[in-house]
N, C-alpha and C positions, 0 to 999 in steps of 0.2 A: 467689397473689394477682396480680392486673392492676394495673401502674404504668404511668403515661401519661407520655411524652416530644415533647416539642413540638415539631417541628421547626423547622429555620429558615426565614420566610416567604418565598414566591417571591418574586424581583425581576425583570421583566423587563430591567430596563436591564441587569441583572449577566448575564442569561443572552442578552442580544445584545451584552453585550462579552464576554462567555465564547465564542458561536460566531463573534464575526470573531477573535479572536485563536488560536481551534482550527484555523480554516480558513486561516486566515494562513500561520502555525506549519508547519501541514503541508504548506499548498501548496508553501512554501521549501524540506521538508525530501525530498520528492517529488520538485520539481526537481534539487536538488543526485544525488539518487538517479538520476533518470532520464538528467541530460547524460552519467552515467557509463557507464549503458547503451548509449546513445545511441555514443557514442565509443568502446565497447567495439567496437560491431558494423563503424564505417565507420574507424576508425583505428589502434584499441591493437595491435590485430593487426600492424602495417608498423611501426609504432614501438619496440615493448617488447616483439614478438617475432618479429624478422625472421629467426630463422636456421630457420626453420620453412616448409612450401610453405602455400598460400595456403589449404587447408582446414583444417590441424593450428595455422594460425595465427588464424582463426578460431575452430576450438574453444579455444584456450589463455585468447586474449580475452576468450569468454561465461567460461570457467568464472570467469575473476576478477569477473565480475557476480555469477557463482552464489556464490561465496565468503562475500558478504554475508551473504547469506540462512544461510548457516551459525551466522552469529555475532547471529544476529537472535533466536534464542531466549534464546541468554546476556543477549544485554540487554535483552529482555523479562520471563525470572527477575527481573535484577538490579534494573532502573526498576520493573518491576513490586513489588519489594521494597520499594523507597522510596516509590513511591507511592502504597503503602497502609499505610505506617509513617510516613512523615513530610508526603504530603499530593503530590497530584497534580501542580499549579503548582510546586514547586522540582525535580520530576521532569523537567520541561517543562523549565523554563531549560536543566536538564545540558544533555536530549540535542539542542536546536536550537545551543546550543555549539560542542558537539562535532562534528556536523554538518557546520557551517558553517566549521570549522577542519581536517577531515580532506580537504574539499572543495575551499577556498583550496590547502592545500597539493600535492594534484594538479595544480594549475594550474603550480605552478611544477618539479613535479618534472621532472628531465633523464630522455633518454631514454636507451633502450638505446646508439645509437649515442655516448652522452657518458658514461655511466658502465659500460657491460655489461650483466651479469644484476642487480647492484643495484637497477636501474631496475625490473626487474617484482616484486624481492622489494618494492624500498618502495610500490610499487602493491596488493600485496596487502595489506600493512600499512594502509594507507589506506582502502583500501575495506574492509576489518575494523571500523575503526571506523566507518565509516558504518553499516556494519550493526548495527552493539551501542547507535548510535544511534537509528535508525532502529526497531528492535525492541521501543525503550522509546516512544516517540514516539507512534506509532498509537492504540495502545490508553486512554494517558494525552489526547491532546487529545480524542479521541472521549466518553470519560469527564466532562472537564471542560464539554463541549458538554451531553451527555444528561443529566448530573444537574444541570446548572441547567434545564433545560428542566422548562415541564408537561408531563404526561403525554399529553394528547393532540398533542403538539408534539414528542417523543420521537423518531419515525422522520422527519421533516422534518430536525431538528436535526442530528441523527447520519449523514445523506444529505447534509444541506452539509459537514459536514468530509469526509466520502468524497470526497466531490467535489475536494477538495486535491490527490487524487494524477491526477486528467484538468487540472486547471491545471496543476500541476507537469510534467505531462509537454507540458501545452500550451506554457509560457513556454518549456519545453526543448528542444522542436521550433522553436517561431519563434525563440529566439536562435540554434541551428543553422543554422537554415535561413538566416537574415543573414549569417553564416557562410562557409554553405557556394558564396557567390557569389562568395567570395576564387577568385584563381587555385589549381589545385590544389597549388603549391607553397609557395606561402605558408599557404596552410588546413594541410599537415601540418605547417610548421612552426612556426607560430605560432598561425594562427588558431583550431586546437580547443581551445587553453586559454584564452579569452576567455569561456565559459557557465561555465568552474569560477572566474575569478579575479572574476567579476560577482557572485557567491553571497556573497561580501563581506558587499555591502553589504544584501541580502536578508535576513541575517543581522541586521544590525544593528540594521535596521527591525524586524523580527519580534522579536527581546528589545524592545524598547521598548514595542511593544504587550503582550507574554506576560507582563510585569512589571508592569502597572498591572491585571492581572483577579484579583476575588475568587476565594478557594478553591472547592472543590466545595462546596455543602451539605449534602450527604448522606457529602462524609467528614467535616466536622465535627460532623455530627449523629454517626458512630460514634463520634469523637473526644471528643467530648464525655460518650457514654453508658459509656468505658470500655473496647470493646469491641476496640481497634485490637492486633492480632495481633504476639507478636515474633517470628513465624517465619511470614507470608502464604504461602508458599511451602510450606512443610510441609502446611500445614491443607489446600491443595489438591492437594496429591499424594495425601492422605488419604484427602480425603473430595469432592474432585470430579474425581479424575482418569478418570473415565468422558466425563464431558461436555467437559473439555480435549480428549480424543483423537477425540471426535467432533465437536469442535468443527475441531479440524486437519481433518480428511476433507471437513467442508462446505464446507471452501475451497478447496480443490484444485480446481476444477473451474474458480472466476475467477478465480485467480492462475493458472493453465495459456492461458485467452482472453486476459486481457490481456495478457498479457509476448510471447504469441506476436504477435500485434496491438500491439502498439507496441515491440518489439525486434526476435523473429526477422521481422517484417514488412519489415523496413528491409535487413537481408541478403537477403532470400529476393526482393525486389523487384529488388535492383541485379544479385544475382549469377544468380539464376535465371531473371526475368524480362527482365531485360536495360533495365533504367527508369531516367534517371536520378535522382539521389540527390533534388532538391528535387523530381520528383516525387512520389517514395516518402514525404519527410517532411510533403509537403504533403497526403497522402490519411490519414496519421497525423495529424496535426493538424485535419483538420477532422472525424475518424473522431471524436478526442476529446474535442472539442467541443459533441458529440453527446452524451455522456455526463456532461457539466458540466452539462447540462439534465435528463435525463433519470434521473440520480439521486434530484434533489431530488423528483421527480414520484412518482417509487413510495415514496418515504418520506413523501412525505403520505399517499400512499396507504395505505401500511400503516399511519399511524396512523386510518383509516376501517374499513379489511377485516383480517381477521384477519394479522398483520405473516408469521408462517408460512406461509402458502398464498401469498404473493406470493411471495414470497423463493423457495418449494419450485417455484413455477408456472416464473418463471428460469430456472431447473436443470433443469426439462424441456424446455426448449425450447434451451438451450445444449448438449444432446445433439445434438442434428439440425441448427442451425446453422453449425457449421464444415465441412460438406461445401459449403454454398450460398458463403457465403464465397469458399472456395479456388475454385470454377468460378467466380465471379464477377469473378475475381484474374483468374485467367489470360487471360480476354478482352483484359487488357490495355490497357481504354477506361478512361479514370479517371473515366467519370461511372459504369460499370460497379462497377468496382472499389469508389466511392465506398459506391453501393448495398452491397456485398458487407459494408465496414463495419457500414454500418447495420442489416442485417439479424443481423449478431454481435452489436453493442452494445446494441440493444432489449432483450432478453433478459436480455443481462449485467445492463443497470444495473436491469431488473424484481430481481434476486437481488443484486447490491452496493451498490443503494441500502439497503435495508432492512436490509442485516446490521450494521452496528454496533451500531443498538439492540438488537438479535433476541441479539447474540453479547451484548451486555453487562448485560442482562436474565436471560441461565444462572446467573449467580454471585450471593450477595450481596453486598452494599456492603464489606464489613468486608476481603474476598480477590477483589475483582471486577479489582482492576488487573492483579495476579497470573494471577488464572486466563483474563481474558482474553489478554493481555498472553503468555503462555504459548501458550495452543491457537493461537491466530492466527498465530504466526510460528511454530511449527511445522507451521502449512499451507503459512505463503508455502515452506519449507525441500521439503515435497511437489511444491507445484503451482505455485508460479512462478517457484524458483531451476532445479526439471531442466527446465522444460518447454522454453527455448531451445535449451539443448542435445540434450533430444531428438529435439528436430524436427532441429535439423542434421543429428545422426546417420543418423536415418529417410528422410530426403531422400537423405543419401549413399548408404546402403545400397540403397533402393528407387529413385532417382530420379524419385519420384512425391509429389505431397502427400495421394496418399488413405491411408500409411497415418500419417499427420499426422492429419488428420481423424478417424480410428478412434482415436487415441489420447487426443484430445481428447472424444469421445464416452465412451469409456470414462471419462477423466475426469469424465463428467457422469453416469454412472450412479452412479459411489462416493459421491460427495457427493451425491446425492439418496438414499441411502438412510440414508446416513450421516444427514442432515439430519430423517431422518423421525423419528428418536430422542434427536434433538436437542432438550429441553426446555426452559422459562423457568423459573427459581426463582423461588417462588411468591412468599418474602419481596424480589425486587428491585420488584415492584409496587407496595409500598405508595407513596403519594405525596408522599414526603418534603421535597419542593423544591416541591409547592403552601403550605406552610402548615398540609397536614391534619396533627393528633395523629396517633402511631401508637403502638403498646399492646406492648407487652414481657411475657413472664410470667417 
């Protein structure tokens, strides 16, 4: 027999305080993410590992960026666990918390030269949690964005909070870049912990907002019918770990663009190219600026045109764009260069606009925080924690960026085919956050 369940009636006001406080939330958490990158590339290395020559100090640096990305699944299991056991919003609070306290405490941490090796163990530590924050973070404010949204307003929605992490690395570049005009002795030793000890108060802001928005409705429409899982995690190792692991592969390809384009861009500018530093951060910053707009644009889009074929159209065209790119780097003209951006970023954001609703559309309601929350940060651990290091690697080895390029290409074939097998669950359709009845048997 067919029983009717009413959903809870859209509200616009709730789903436009639901997507500034996603977009809020994660721009903050973006940021604190990115100065660490950021200060991976141009200073951790001289500070917290100086008894090392200048490329093994280098790699030491990224890998504690990459570190993150390690612990980003753990806390996508784990917030993914709460956030579909006890509700997305107290998921949120955690990990902007935590965040915002693993982040402060960088700012104050001594260096190598005042404590030893202390200094890089309690940096790893630190940036651990950021990643088990961060892990949780993504998946749950995109969540609380897309299911208050209508359905036709879905890829728009889920395209603004993306767009968190080109602010986040926007605000991260221009408080660097203020920065980076100190003399160079005072910037190592004082001035780079000014972007972590700022995060403060970013922090503080963003709980204030994150704490006055309604729940999702579509988790307390499960909540309500019963249906909420004691074990989210299980049920999708079960019975959706096909689309988790091809959900990891579709992203390998924009987590490998961007992290090379707003990290290793930043080394491979000063030490390769021979540029200074606020120029490199300034062709990063208006690169991602580019993508704060252009996001939002194919996520309308995709809620017009089938949200698949933009997303897959992306991924083909990010295959053959990192060669243009890198020739367009090395001219060396930054209106040159600038283009070189843009012609990587167009593409990008046609495939990273679209994919939060596209990824959180595979699962149903009941394990969607979980299984998104899962396959996603098991991409970023693919495609955007090795891809810095491997391009350094690849540089050293080759002293060329064509096979940078080729690797990146390759990146863009797996996840395009990856993605072609990539399906929506049929039950995340129904339109639970308009108002419509939906039918159970």
């Amino acid at each position: 027999m067919a029983s009717t369940a009413t959903a809870h009636p859209f509200s616009p006001q709730d789903a436009r305080r639901a997507l500034i406080s996603s977009l809020a939330g994660t721009t903050i958490e973006w940021y604190e993410f990115f100065i660490y990158g950021t200060a991976a590339a141009l200073v951790f290395g001289e500070l917290f590992f100086p008894s090392s020559d200048p490329l093994v100090g280098t790699l030491l640096s990224l890998s504690t960026f990459a570190i993150a990305f390690v612990a980003r699944p753990l806390g996508g299991a784990l917030f993914g666990h709460l956030g579909d056991r006890i509700g997305r919003k107290s998921a949120l609070v955690i990990t902007l918390t935590m965040m915002g306290s693993a982040t402060f405490l960088i700012g104050l941490l001594p260096t190598y030269e005042t404590i030893g090796t202390w200094a890089p163990v309690l940096l790893v530590v630190l940036r651990l949690l950021q990643g088990l924050s961060l892990g949780g973070e993504y998946s749950g404010a995109v969540l609380m964005s897309v299911e208050h949204a209508r359905r036709r307003r879905r890829g728009f929605y889920g395209a603004v909070v993306n767009t968190g992490s080109s602010w986040g690395l926007l605000l991260a570049n221009i408080v660097f870049l203020a920065v980076s005009v100190l003399p160079e002795q005072e910037f190592m030793s004082w001035g780079w912990r000014i972007p972590f000890l700022l995060s403060a108060i970013l922090v503080v802001l963003g709980l204030l907002i994150r704490v006055k928005v309604a729940e999702s409705p579509e988790f307390n429409q499960v909540k309500q019918a019963g249906e909420i899982r004691r074990a989210p995690i299980g049920e999708v190792l079960r019975r959706h770990l096909r689309p988790v692991l091809l959900m990891a592969l579709s992203y390998v390809s924009a987590g490998a663009t961007f992290y090379l384009a707003a990290v290793f861009a930043l080394s491979y500018g000063e030490g390769q190219l021979g540029l200074s530093r606020s120029v490199v951060l300034a062709l990063v910053l208006l690169g991602t600026a580019l993508t704060a707009v252009g996001m939002p644009f194919f996520g309308w889009l995709s809620d017009r045109v089938d949200r698949k074929k933009v997303f897959l159209a992306g991924l083909a065209l990010m295959i053959v764009t990192p060669t243009a790119w890198f020739m367009l780097l090395e001219t060396r003209a930054p209106a040159l260069m600038f283009l070189g951006f843009v012609v990587l970023f167009v593409p990008f954001c046609a495939n990273y606009g679209p994919m939060p609703t596209f990824f959180a559309e595979v699962f149903p309601p009941r394990v969607r925080y979980s299984g998104m929350a899962i396959g996603y940060t098991l991409g970023t651990v693919l495609g955007s924690a090795a891809s810095p290091l491997v391009a350094t690697y690849l540089l050293s080895e080759t002293g060329t960026w064509v096979s940078i390029a080729v690797y990146m290409a390759i990146a863009g074939v797996v996840s395009f085919i990856a993605s072609v097998f990539l399906h929506v669950d049929r039950s995340s359709l129904q339109p639970a956050s308009e108002g419509v009845p939906t039918v159970s048997t």
